[in-house]
C-alpha positions as CSV (number, residue, x, y, z in Angstrom):
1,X,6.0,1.2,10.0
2,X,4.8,4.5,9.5
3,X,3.0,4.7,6.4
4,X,3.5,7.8,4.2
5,X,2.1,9.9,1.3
6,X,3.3,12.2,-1.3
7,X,0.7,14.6,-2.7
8,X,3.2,16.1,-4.7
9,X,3.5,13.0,-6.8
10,X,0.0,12.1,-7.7
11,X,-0.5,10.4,-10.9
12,X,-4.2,9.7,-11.9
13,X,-5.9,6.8,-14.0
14,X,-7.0,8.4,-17.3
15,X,-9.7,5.4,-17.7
16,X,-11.2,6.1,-14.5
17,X,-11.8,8.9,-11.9
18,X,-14.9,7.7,-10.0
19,X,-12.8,8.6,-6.9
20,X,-12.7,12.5,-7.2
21,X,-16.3,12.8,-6.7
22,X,-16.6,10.5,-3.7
23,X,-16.8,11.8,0.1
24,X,-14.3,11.7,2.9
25,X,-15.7,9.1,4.7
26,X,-15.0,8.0,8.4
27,X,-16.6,6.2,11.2
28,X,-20.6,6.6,11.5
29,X,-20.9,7.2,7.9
30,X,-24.2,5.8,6.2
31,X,-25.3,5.4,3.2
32,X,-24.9,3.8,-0.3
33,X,-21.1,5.4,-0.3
34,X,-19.7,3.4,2.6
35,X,-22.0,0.2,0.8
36,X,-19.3,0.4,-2.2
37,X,-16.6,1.2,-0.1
38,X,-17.7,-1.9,1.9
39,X,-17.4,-4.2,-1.6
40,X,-14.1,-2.7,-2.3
41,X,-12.4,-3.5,0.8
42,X,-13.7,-7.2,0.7
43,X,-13.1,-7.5,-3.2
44,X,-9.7,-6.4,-1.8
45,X,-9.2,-9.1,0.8
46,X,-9.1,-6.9,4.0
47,X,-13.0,-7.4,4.8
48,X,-15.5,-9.9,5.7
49,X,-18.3,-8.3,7.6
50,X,-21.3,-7.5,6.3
51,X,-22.4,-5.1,4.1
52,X,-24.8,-2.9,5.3
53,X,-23.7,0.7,4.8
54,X,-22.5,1.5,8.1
55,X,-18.7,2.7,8.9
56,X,-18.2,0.8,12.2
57,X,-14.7,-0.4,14.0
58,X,-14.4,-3.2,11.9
59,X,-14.8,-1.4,8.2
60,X,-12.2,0.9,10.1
61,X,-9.9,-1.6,11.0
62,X,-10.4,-2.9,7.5
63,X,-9.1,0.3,5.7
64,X,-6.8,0.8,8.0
65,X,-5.0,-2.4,7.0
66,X,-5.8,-1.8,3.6
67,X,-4.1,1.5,3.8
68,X,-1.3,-0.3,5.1
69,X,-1.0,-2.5,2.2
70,X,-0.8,0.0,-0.2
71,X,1.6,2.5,1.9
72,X,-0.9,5.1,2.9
73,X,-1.5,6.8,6.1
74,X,-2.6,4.4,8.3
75,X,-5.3,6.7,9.9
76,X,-8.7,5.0,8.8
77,X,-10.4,8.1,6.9
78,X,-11.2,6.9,3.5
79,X,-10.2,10.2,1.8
80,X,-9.0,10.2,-2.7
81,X,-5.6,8.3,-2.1
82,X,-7.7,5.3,-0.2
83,X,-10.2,5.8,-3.0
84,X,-8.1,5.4,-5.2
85,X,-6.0,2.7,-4.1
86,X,-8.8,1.0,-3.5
87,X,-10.1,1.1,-7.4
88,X,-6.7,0.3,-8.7
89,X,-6.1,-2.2,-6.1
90,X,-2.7,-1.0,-5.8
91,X,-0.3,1.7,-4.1
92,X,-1.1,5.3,-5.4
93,X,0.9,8.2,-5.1
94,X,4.4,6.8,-4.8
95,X,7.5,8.8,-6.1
96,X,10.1,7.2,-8.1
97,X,13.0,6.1,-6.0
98,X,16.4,5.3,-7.6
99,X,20.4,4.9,-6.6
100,X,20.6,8.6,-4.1
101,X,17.1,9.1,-3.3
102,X,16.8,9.6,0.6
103,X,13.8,10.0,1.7
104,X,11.0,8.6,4.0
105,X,10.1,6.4,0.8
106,X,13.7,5.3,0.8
107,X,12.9,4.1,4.3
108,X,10.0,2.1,3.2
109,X,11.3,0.6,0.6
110,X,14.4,-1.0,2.9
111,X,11.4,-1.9,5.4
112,X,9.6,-3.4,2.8
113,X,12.8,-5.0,1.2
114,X,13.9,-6.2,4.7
115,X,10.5,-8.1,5.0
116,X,10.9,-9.9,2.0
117,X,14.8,-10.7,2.6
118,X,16.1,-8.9,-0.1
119,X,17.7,-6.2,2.2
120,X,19.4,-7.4,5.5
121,X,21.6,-4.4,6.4
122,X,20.8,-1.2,8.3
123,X,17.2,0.9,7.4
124,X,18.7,4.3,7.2
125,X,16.9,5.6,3.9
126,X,19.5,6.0,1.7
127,X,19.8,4.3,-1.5
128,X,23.0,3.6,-2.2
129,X,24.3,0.8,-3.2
130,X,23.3,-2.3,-0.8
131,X,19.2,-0.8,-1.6
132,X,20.2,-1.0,-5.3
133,X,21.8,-4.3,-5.3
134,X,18.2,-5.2,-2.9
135,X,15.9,-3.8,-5.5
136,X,17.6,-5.5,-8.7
137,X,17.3,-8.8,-6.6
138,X,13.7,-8.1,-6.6
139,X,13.3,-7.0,-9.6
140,X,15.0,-10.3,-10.6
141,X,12.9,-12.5,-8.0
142,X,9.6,-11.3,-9.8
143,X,10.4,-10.9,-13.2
144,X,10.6,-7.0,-13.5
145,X,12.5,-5.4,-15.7
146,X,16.2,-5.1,-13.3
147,X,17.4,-1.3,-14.0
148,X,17.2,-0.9,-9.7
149,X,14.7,2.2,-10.3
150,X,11.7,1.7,-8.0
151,X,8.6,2.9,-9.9
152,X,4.8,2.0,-10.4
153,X,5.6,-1.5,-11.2
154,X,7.8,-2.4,-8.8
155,X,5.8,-0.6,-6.1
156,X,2.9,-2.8,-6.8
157,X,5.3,-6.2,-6.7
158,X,6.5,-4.2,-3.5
159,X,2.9,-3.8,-2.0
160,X,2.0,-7.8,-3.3
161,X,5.1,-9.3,-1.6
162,X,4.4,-7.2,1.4
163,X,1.2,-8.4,1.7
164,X,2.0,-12.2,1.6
165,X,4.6,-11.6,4.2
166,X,2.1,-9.7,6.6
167,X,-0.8,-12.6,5.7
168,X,1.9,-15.8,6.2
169,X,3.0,-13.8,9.9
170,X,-0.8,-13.4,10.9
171,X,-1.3,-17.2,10.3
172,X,1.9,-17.9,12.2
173,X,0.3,-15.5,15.1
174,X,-3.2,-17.5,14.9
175,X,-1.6,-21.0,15.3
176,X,0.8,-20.2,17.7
């Protein structure tokens, strides 16, 4: 899946903003910033090396995954959104999506709606009616309020679900 984000959309935490002031950082970054970024990605449940302040392949690999969790650019560069993401331990940055939205979002949404089986017809990006019906089932499945609008709340039972799916496929992979 290609992973996406929407600038245009931003919405901030008022309580909290510790992620504005923090540096772009990537592999070969030292220091006490990659040491928090290190706690937040295992508090998060993508990392389990050890923390020692160094951005090496597997702190990469682990915000990479993280960033896939959360429906970010999948590129490993822990820039705001990742930061973020990673303090609200939830997606950041996603638009509201609702009956004629077409979009790339609309597209991750049926991806992510496919994986959970609530959505077994064609991903095209259209919500019409088959995504609506698929998003009230949710809704309905994880006791959201059922209007078939996708916003902040039902992205993060979106990201939750996705993420149980992905963890229940890498076990199947490991025992196979």
């Amino acid at each position: 899946m290609e992973a996406l984000i929407y600038p245009e959309t931003a919405r901030s935490r008022t309580n909290t903003r510790f992620w504005l002031k923090k540096p772009i950082l990537q592999m070969g970054a030292v220091g006490a910033d990659v040491l928090e970024l290190q706690k937040l990605l295992t508090r998060r449940g993508v990392y389990t090396g050890p923390i020692g302040g160094y951005f090496d392949m597997c702190v990469r690999d682990a915000v990479i995954e993280f960033q896939h969790r959360v429906f970010l650019r999948e590129d490993g560069i822990v820039g705001a959104l990742t930061w973020q993401a990673l303090d609200r331990g939830a997606p950041v940055n996603m638009p509201v999506l609702r009956y004629g939205s077409k979009d790339g979002a609309a597209i991750t949404l049926q991806w992510v709606l496919r994986c959970t089986g609530d959505y077994q017809v064609s991903i095209d990006g259209d919500f019409g009616d088959r995504t609506e019906t698929a998003v009230k089932s949710f809704q309905q499945s994880h006791s959201l309020v059922v209007d078939g609008i996708v916003g902040e709340e039902t992205w993060n039972a979106l990201s939750l679900a996705h993420n149980r799916v992905h963890a229940q496929e890498m076990s199947n992979q490991r025992s196979a």
